[in-house]
C-alpha positions in Angstrom: 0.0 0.0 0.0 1.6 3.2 -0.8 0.1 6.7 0.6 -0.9 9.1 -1.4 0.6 12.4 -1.4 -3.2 13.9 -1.0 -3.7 11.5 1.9 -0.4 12.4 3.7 -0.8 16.1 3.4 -4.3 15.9 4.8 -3.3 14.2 8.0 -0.3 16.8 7.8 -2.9 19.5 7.8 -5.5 18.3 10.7 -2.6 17.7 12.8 -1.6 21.5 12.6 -5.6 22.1 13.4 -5.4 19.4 16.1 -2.1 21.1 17.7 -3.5 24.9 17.8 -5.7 23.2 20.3 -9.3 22.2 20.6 -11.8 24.8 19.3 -8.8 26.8 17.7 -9.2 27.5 14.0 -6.6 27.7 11.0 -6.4 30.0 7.8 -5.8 28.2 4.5 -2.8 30.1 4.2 -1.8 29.5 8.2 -2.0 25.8 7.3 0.1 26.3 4.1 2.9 28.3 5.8 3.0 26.0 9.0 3.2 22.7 6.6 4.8 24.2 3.3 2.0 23.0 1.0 1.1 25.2 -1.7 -2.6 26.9 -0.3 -4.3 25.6 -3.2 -3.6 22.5 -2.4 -4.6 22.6 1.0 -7.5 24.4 0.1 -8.7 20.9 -2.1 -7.8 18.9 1.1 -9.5 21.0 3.4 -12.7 21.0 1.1 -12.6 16.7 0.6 -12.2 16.9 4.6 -15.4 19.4 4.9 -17.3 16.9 2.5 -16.1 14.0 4.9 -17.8 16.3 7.8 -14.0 16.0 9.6 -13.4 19.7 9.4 -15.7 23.0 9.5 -15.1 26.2 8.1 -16.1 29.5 9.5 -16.2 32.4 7.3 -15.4 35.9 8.7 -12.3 37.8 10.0 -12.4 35.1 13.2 -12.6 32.3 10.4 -10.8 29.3 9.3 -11.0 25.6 9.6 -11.8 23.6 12.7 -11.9 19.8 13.8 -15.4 19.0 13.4 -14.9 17.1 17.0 -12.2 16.5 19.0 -8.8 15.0 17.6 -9.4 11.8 20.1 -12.8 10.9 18.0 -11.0 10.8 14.4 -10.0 8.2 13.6 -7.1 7.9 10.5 -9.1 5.3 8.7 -11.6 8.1 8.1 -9.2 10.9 6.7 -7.2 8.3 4.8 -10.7 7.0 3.1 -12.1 10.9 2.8 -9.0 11.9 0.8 -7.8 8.2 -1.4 -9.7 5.1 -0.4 -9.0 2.0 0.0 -6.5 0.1 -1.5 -9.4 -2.5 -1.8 -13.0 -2.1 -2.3 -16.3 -3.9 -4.1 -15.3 -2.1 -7.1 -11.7 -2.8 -7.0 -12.7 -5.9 -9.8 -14.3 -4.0 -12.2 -11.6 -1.1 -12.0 -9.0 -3.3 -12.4 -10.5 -5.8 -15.1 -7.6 -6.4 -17.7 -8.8 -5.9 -21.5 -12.3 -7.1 -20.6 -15.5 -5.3 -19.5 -15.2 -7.6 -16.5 -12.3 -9.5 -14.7 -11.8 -13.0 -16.2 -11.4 -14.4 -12.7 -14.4 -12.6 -10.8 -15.8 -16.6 -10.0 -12.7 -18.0 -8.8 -9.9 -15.1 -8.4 -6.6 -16.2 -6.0 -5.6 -12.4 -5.8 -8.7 -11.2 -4.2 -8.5 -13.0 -0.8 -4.8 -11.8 -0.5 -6.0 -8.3 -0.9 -8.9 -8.8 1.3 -6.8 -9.9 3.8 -4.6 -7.2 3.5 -7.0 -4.0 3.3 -8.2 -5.6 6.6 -5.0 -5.7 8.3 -4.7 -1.6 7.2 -8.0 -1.0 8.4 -7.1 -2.4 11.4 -4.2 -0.3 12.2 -5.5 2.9 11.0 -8.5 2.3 12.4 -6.9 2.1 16.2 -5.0 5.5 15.3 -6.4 8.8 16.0 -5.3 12.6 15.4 -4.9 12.3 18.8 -2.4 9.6 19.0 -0.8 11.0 16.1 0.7 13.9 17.8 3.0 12.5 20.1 6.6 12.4 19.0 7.4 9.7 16.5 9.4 7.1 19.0 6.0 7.3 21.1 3.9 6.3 18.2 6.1 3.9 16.9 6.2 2.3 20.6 2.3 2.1 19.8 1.8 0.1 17.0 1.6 -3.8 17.3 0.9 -5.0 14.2 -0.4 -8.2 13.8 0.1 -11.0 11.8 -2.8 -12.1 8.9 -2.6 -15.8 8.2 -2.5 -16.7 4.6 -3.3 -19.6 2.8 0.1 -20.7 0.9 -0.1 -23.4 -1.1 3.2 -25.2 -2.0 2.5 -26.6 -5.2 6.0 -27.0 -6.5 6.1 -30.7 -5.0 
């Protein structure tokens, strides 16, 4: 699974709201300056993360974004899926299909299990993560995280 630059940046940018402190508000161009992202590009993410109802904006000379609730209660499943997705879905078969209008192996496909498997394993690790969590120091969150292993099937069929 790689992250998207979109998806980084937005977790970049409601950890600056997160750190001014709960009920604080950030400019677009307060966000851009503190984080060095362009403001038109945080004004997309900051729009995608109003759609997602994880921010609010206030207009006015007082204005700016906000957490929509406090960093403890967002979760980084919710800004990773509100800004990329998931790396697999119900449509990841017909996105991904090959020449056809449909996958050749949507009855019997080996790949999709493995991928199932694996979109759960991220889901459960972002899912345990908050904003919140997130802004501790990086040894703390590292000392965090206890990922878990996902049985496979393997089959050896070389024999």
């Amino acid at each position: 699974m790689k992250l998207s630059s979109q998806e980084e940046y937005g977790l970049r940018c409601l950890l600056q709201i997160a750190r001014a402190g709960e009920g604080a508000s950030l400019t677009i161009a307060e966000v851009s300056d503190r984080e060095g992202i362009s403001a038109p590009n945080v004004a997309k993410i900051m729009r995608l993360l109003r759609r997602a109802e994880l921010v609010r904006s206030t207009r006015g000379k007082a204005g700016g974004y906000s957490l929509s609730r406090p960093a403890s209660e967002v979760r980084v499943l919710d800004v990773v899926s509100a800004l990329g997705g998931r790396l697999f879905d119900a449509g990841f078969c017909d996105r991904h299909s090959g020449r056809g209008r449909s996958c050749l192996n949507t009855s019997d496909c080996s790949i999709r299990p493995v991928l199932r498997h694996l979109q759960a394993a991220v889901d459960h690790v972002l899912g345990e993560l908050t904003l919140q969590s997130l802004l501790a120091t990086e040894q703390e969150v590292a000392g965090t995280i206890h990922p878990r292993a996902v049985p496979l099937p393997v089959l050896n069929r070389l024999s």
